[in-house]
N, C-alpha and C positions, 0 to 999 in steps of 0.2 A: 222634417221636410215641410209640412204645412206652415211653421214658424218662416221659415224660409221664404215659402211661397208668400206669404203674406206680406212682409216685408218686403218682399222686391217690388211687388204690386201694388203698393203704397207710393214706395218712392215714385216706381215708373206713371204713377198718376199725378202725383204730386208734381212731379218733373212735367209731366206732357202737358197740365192743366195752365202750369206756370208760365209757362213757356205761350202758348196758344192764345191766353188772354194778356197777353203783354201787350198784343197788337206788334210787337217788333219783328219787322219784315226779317230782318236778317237773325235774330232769334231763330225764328221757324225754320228759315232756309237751314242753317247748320243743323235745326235736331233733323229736318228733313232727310236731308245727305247723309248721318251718321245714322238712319233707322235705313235708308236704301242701301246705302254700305254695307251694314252687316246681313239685309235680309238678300241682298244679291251672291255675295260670299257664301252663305249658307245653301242658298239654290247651286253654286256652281261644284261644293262641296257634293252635294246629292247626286250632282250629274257625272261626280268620279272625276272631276276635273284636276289636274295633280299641281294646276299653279292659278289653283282656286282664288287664292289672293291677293296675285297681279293683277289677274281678268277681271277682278271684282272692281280691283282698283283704278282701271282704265274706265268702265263701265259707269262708276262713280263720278270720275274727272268729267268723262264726258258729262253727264247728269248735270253735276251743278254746275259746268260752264253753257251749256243748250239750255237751262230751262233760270238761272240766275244773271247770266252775264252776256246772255244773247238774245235774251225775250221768246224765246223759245214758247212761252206758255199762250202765246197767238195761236199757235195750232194746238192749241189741249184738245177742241175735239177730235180732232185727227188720230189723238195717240188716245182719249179715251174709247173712239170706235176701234182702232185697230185692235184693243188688247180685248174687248166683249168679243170681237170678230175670233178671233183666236181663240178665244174660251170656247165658242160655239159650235168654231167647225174643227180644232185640234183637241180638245183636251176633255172636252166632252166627249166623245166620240172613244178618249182612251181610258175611258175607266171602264169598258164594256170590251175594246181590242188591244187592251194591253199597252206598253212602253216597250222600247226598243232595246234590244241591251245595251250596259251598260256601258261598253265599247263598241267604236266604229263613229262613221262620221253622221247615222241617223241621229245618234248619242247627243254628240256633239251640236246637232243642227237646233234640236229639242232643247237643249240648254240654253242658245241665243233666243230663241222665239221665248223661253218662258220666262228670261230675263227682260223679254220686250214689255212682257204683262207687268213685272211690279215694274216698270217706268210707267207705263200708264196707271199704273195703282197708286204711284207716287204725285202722278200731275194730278191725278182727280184730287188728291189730299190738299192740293194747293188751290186748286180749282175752289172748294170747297170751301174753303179757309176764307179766300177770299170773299166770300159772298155772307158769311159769320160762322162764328167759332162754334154755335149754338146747333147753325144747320151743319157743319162739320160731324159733330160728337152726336147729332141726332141718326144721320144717316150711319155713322156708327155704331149706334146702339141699338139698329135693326138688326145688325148679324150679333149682336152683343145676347138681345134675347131670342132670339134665334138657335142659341147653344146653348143659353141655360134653359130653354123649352125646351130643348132635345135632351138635356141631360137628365132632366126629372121625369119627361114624358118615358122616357127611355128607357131608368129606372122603375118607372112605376108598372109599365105597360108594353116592355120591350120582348117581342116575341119570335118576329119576323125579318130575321137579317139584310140591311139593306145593302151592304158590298160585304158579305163576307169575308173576300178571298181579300180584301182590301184594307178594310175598318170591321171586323168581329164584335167589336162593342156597340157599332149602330144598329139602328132600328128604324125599320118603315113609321114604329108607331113616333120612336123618338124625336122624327123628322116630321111629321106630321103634327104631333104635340109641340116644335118648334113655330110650325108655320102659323098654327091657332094661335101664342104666344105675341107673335106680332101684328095679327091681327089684330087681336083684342086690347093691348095696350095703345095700338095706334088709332082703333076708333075710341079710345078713351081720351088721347093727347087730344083728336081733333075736336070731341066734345066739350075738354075742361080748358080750352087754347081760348076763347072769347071771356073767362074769367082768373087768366093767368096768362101776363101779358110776355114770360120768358120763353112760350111754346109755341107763344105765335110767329116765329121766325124759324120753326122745327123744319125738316124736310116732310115728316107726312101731314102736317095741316097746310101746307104751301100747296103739297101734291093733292090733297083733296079738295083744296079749296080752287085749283084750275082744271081740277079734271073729273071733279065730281066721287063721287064713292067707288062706282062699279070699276073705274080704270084704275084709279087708284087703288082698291084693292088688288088687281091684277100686277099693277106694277110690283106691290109689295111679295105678290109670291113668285115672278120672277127675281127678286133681291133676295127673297129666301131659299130657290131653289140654285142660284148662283151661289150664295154660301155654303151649301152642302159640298157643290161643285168643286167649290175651291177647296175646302176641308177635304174630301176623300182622293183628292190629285196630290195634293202634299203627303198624307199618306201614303199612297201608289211608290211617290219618291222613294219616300222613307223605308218604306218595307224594300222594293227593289235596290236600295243600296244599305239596305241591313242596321238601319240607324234609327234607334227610338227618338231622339230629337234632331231637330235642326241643327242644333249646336248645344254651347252648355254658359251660351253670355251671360242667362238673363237667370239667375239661381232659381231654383224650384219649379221654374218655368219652362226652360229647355233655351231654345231661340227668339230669336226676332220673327223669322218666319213662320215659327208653331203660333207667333199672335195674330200674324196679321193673314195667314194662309186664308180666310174665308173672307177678308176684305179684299185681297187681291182683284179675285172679277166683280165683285160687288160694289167698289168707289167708282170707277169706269161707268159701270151702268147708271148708276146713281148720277155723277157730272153729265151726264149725258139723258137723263129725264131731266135733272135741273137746268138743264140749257133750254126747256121745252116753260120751264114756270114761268 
């Protein structure tokens, strides 16, 4: 299994990296489409949906015809507030009062809204892209350590269950040893960013260099407390419709959505401080 996993995680970087620094607009677009394809399918799979992969597929058409062939990406902010919105006041809110069952048309209605989220998870990806590949995979690599802080904090230190009924293996401390994690490596990027000229186009020396330390710090533990967010709702799914993974695309790994489940509300927020640099 670990052979496995490592090897898919190889390629899928290999593949992502390659792809990203091509600069090739319509490179991106298609791995785009084919990562929101499958992580949409997976969400409507979760929501018990039984033609999970028509609605996926409609979901998708629309996607890359609205946001490739109709310039759609004019209102990225639009569709990155809407899906932060929706993290804040729906989904936040449900890991404390629970999801609906898994029939009936509340069901149903929570499946559109949370397919609303990865389209705005998807425009920030392009948003982002946009602006460099570097501030891209930076702003990604804030939920990146973010869960290898929690997993070691977690392990080392984990005593005090943070959603039991939800995620059993997390930890107040693990999350808390996450949040330290991005701390301290991004007052490290913004210090070493004036004698290493590949950082200085990162999202947290950008972010601290307009907004000073004190906000920018705040910014980052809001990016880190929207990762946990996003992380223990995918869960919530997963345990409510009885499935250890998303799916089983990505070998060793599970799904598309088990990767990207904690960037979901965290790209949105993130295109949306970057709209403020």
């Amino acid at each position: 299994m670990l052979k496995t996993r490592i090897i898919t995680a190889v390629i899928l970087l290999v593949v992502l990296l390659a792809v990203l620094f091509s600069g090739n607009a319509i490179a991106v677009q298609a791995l785009v489409t084919i990562a929101f394809g499958a992580a949409v399918w997976e969400a409507f799979r979760l929501f018990k949906n039984r033609a999970a992969i028509v609605v996926a597929a409609c979901w998708t058409a629309a996607f890359a015809y609205t946001f490739f062939f109709h310039d759609g990406l004019q209102y990225a902010r639009f569709w990155c507030a809407l899906g932060a919105a929706i993290w804040l006041l729906r989904f936040l809110p449900s890991l404390k009062l629970g999801l609906p069952p898994p029939e009936g048309f509340g069901n149903v209605l929570l499946s559109m809204v949370y397919a609303v989220t990865l389209v705005s998870c998807f425009v920030a990806i392009l948003v982002l892209w946009r602006h460099s590949v570097v501030y891209l995979l930076s702003a990604m690599a804030l939920v990146w350590i973010a869960d290898i802080g929690a997993y070691f904090s977690g392990k080392a230190f984990g005593k005090r269950k943070l959603a039991p009924t939800i995620s059993p293996g997390k930890s107040w401390e693990g999350a808390i040893g996450g949040w330290i994690a991005v701390l301290v490596l991004s007052a490290m990027t913004v210090l070493a960013a004036p004698a290493v000229p590949l950082l200085q186009d990162t999202f947290v020396v950008l972010l601290q260099a307009k907004h000073g330390w004190v906000v920018a710090m705040l910014y980052l533990t809001v990016i880190v407390v929207a990762s946990v967010v996003g992380d223990l709702f995918e869960s919530q799914l997963k345990r409510r419709a009885g499935f250890k993974d998303s799916s089983n695309l990505l070998p060793g790994h599970g799904g598309v959505l088990d990767r990207v489940d904690a960037l979901v509300p965290v790209l949105p927020i993130a295109a949306l401080i970057g709209a403020t640099l």
